[in-house]
C-alpha positions as CSV (number, residue, x, y, z in Angstrom):
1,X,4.6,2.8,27.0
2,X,2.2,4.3,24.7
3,X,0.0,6.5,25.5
4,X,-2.7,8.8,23.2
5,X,-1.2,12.6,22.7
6,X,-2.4,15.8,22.0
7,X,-5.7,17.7,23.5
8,X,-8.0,18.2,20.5
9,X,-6.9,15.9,18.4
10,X,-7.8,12.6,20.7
11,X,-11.4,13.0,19.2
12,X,-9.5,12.3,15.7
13,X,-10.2,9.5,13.6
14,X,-6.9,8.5,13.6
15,X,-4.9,8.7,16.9
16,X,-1.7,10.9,17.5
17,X,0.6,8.9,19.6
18,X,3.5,9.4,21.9
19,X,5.8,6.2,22.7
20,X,8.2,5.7,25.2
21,X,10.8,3.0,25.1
22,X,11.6,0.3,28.5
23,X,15.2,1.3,30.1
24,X,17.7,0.4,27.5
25,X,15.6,0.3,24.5
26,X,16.2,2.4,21.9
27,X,14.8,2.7,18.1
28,X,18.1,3.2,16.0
29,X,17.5,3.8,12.4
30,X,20.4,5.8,11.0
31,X,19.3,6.4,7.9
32,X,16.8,8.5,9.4
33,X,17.6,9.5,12.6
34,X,21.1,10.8,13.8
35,X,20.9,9.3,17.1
36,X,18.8,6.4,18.7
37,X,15.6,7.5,19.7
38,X,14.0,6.7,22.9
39,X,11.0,8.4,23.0
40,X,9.2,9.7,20.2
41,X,5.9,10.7,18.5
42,X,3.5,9.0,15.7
43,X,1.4,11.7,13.8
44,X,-1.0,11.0,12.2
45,X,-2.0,12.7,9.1
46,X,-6.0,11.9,10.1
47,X,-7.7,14.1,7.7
48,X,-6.2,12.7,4.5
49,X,-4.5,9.4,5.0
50,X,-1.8,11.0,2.9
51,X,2.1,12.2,4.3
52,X,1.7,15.3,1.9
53,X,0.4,17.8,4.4
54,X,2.7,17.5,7.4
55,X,5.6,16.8,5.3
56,X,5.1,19.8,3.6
57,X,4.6,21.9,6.7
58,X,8.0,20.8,8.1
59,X,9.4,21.6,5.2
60,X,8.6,25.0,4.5
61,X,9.7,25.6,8.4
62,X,13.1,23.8,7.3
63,X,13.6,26.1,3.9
64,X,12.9,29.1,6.6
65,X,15.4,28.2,9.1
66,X,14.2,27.2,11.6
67,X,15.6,23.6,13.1
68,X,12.9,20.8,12.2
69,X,12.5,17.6,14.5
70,X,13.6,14.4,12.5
71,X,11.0,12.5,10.7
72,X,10.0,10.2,8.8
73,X,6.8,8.9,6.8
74,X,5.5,5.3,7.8
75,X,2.1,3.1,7.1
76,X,0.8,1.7,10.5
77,X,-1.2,-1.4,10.4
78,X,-3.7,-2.5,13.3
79,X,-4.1,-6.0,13.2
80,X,-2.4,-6.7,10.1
81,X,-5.0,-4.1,8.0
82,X,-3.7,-0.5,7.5
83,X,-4.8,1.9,10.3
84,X,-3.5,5.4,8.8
85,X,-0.5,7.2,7.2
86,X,2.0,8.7,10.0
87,X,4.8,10.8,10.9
88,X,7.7,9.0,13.2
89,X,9.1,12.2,14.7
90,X,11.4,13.3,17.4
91,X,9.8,14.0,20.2
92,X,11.0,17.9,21.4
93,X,12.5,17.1,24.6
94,X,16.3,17.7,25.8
95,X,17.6,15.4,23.7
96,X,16.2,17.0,21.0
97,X,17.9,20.1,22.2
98,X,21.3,18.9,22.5
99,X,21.5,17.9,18.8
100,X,20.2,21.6,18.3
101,X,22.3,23.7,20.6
102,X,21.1,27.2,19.4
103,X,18.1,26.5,21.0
Protein backbone atom coordinates (compact mmCIF):
# COMPACT_ATOMS: atom_id res chain seq x y z
CA UNK A 1 0.00 0.00 0.00
CA UNK A 2 0.86 3.43 -0.59
CA UNK A 3 -0.78 5.99 0.37
CA UNK A 4 -0.05 10.11 0.17
CA UNK A 5 1.19 11.43 3.88
CA UNK A 6 1.34 14.41 5.71
CA UNK A 7 -1.49 17.33 6.14
CA UNK A 8 -0.06 20.39 4.47
CA UNK A 9 2.31 19.10 2.53
CA UNK A 10 -0.28 16.88 0.07
CA UNK A 11 -0.71 20.38 -1.88
CA UNK A 12 3.27 19.95 -2.52
CA UNK A 13 4.64 19.63 -5.84
CA UNK A 14 6.21 16.70 -5.08
CA UNK A 15 4.29 14.06 -2.88
CA UNK A 16 5.39 12.82 0.64
CA UNK A 17 4.68 9.20 0.77
CA UNK A 18 4.16 6.48 3.28
CA UNK A 19 4.45 2.67 2.11
CA UNK A 20 3.41 -0.35 3.60
CA UNK A 21 4.73 -3.70 2.57
CA UNK A 22 2.05 -7.15 1.82
CA UNK A 23 2.49 -9.74 4.89
CA UNK A 24 5.95 -11.07 4.61
CA UNK A 25 7.51 -8.47 2.51
CA UNK A 26 10.09 -6.69 3.79
CA UNK A 27 12.72 -4.07 2.19
CA UNK A 28 16.27 -5.38 3.52
CA UNK A 29 19.08 -3.13 2.60
CA UNK A 30 21.75 -3.60 5.19
CA UNK A 31 23.97 -1.23 4.21
CA UNK A 32 21.50 1.16 5.21
CA UNK A 33 19.13 -0.08 7.44
CA UNK A 34 19.91 -2.30 10.50
CA UNK A 35 16.81 -4.29 10.20
CA UNK A 36 14.34 -5.07 7.28
CA UNK A 37 11.87 -2.46 7.00
CA UNK A 38 8.37 -3.06 6.50
CA UNK A 39 6.82 0.13 6.47
CA UNK A 40 8.38 3.21 5.80
CA UNK A 41 8.29 6.80 4.52
CA UNK A 42 9.50 8.65 1.11
CA UNK A 43 10.16 12.49 1.71
CA UNK A 44 10.37 14.40 -0.51
CA UNK A 45 12.61 17.32 -0.56
CA UNK A 46 9.82 19.36 -2.88
CA UNK A 47 11.12 22.73 -2.66
CA UNK A 48 14.60 22.04 -4.03
CA UNK A 49 14.94 18.80 -5.73
CA UNK A 50 18.11 18.59 -3.82
CA UNK A 51 18.88 15.92 -0.48
CA UNK A 52 20.86 18.86 1.18
CA UNK A 53 18.13 20.26 3.34
CA UNK A 54 16.57 17.34 5.12
CA UNK A 55 19.86 15.63 5.31
CA UNK A 56 21.19 18.32 6.99
CA UNK A 57 18.29 18.74 9.40
CA UNK A 58 18.68 15.09 10.59
CA UNK A 59 21.95 15.64 11.08
CA UNK A 60 22.30 18.52 13.22
CA UNK A 61 19.49 16.47 15.44
CA UNK A 62 22.05 13.43 15.34
CA UNK A 63 25.31 15.68 16.33
CA UNK A 64 22.75 16.86 19.34
CA UNK A 65 21.75 13.63 20.59
CA UNK A 66 18.98 12.94 19.97
CA UNK A 67 18.24 9.25 18.10
CA UNK A 68 17.54 10.02 14.23
CA UNK A 69 15.30 7.54 12.08
CA UNK A 70 17.45 5.71 9.45
CA UNK A 71 17.71 7.16 6.07
CA UNK A 72 18.74 7.25 3.08
CA UNK A 73 18.91 9.65 -0.12
CA UNK A 74 17.25 8.17 -3.40
CA UNK A 75 16.09 9.62 -7.04
CA UNK A 76 12.47 8.48 -7.80
CA UNK A 77 11.45 8.10 -11.35
CA UNK A 78 7.65 8.14 -12.56
CA UNK A 79 7.49 6.49 -15.66
CA UNK A 80 10.91 6.00 -16.37
CA UNK A 81 11.54 10.25 -16.14
CA UNK A 82 12.78 11.61 -12.71
CA UNK A 83 9.92 12.62 -10.40
CA UNK A 84 11.96 14.31 -7.38
CA UNK A 85 14.88 13.71 -4.95
CA UNK A 86 13.71 11.77 -1.67
CA UNK A 87 14.38 10.59 1.65
CA UNK A 88 13.70 6.58 2.39
CA UNK A 89 13.28 6.84 6.13
CA UNK A 90 12.06 4.77 8.89
CA UNK A 91 8.84 5.21 9.59
CA UNK A 92 8.56 6.18 13.75
CA UNK A 93 6.42 3.35 14.83
CA UNK A 94 7.27 0.46 17.56
CA UNK A 95 9.67 -0.93 15.64
CA UNK A 96 11.45 2.05 15.44
CA UNK A 97 11.31 2.11 19.14
CA UNK A 98 12.65 -1.20 19.91
CA UNK A 99 15.99 -0.43 18.10
CA UNK A 100 15.85 2.76 20.34
CA UNK A 101 14.96 1.62 23.79
CA UNK A 102 15.59 4.97 25.67
CA UNK A 103 12.67 6.09 24.14
Amino acid sequence: KIRLKGNSSRTFDKKPFKVNLPKGYYLDIPEYFKYPLKEFHLNADFARNNYLSSTLTWKIFEKAGFDVPNFQKLQLNKNGAFYGAYLLADKYDDEWQENFPKY
